[in-house]
C-alpha positions in Angstrom: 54.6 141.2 85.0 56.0 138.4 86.8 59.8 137.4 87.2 61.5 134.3 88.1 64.0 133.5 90.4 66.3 130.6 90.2 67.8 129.6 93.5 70.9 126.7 93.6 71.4 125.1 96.9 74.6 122.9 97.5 73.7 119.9 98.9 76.9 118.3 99.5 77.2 117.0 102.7 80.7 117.3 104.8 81.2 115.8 108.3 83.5 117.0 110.9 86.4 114.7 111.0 85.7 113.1 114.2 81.9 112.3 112.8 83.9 111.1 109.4 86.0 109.0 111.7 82.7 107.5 113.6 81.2 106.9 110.0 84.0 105.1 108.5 85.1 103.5 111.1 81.6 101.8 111.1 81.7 101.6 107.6 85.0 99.5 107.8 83.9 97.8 110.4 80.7 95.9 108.6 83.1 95.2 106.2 84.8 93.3 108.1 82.6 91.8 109.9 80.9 90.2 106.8 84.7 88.8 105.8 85.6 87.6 109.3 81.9 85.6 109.3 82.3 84.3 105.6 86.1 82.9 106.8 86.2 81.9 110.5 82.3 82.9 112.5 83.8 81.8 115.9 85.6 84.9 115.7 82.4 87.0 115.8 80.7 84.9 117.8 82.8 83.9 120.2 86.4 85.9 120.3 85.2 89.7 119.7 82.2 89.4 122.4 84.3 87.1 124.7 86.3 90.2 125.3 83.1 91.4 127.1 81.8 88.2 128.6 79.1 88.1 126.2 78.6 85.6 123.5 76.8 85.5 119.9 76.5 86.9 116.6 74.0 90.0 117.7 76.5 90.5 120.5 79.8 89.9 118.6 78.8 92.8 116.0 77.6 94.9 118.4 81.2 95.4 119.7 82.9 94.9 117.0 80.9 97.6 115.4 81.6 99.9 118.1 85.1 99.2 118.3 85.1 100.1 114.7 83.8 103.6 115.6 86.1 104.5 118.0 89.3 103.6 116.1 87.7 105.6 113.5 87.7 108.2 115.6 90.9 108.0 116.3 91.7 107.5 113.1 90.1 110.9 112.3 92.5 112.7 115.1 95.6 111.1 113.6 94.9 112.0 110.2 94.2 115.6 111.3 97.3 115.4 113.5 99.6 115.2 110.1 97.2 116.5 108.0 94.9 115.5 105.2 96.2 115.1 101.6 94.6 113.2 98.8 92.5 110.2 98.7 95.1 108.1 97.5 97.2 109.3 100.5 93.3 109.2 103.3 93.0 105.8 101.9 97.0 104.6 102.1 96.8 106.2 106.0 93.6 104.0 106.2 95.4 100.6 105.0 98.2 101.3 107.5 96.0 102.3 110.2 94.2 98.6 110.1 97.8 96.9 110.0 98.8 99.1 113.0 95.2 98.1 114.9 96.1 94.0 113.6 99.6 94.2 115.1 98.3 96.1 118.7 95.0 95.2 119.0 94.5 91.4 117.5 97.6 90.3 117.7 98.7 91.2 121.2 96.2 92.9 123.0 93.2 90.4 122.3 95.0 87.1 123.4 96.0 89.0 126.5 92.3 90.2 127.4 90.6 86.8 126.6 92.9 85.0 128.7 92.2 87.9 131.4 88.6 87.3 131.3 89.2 83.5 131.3 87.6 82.8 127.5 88.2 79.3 127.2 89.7 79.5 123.5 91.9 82.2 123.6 94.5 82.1 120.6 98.1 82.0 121.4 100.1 85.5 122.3 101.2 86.8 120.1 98.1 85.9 117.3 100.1 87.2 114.2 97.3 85.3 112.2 97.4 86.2 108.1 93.6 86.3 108.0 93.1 88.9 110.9 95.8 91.1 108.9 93.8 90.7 105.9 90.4 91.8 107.8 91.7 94.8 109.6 93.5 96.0 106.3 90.1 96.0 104.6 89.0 97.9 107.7 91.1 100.3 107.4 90.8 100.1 103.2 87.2 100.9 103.8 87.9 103.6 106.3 89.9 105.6 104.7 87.6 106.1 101.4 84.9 106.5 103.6 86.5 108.9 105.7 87.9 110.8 102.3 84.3 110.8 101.2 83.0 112.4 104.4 86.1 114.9 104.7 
């Protein structure tokens, strides 16, 4: 006489926050990237890999991918810091967390540090430039579901 066993395995697949926070933030990131090439490429090419001393497309999302991942982490620690809640709420935190990055980061940090490094087309400090807000808040748009997802 034979018997048969059924077995379920869950195969959802949860990351720690900080790995949710790299994921997203990468995530978010490409996003980006593919808007900020589509509307003004000398960003990309020239700007986010200036900040290095580098120059080119290969270059430009390499750090701008990486940056990406650390904010995300980041992200991840200040979202644990208050504590998750829903999506809606992950994905609002995510929204303002890309307006907060465009205010510090592009906007006053960035003309700062290419000036520093002597890139020869820095924008003006402080660059409070609509299309960078628009970029970073689909950063953050796209981080925040991802990280939701993940969490």
């Amino acid at each position: 006489m034979a018997t048969n066993t059924q077995t379920t395995a869950d195969t959802e697949v949860l990351l720690d926050d900080w790995q949710a926070g790299v994921v997203g933030g990468i995530a978010g990131a490409a996003v980006m990237a593919v808007l900020v090439s589509v509307m003004n490429a000398a960003v990309l090419n020239g700007a986010i890999p200036g900040l290095y001393g580098l120059s080119g497309g290969i270059a430009g999302w390499t750090v701008h991918l990486s940056h990406g991942a650390v904010l995300g982490v980041v992200f991840a620690a200040l979202v644990r810091s208050i504590g998750r809640g829903s999506t809606g709420r992950t994905v609002g935190l995510g929204i303002a967390w890309g307006a907060v990055t465009w205010v510090g980061l592009a906007a006053l940090v960035m003309p700062l540090w290419l000036r520093a490094v002597g890139f020869p087309q820095a924008p003006p400090f402080p660059n409070f430039a609509v299309p960078s807000l628009l970029w970073h808040v689909v950063y953050g748009g796209v981080l925040g579901v991802a990280y939701a997802v993940l969490r």
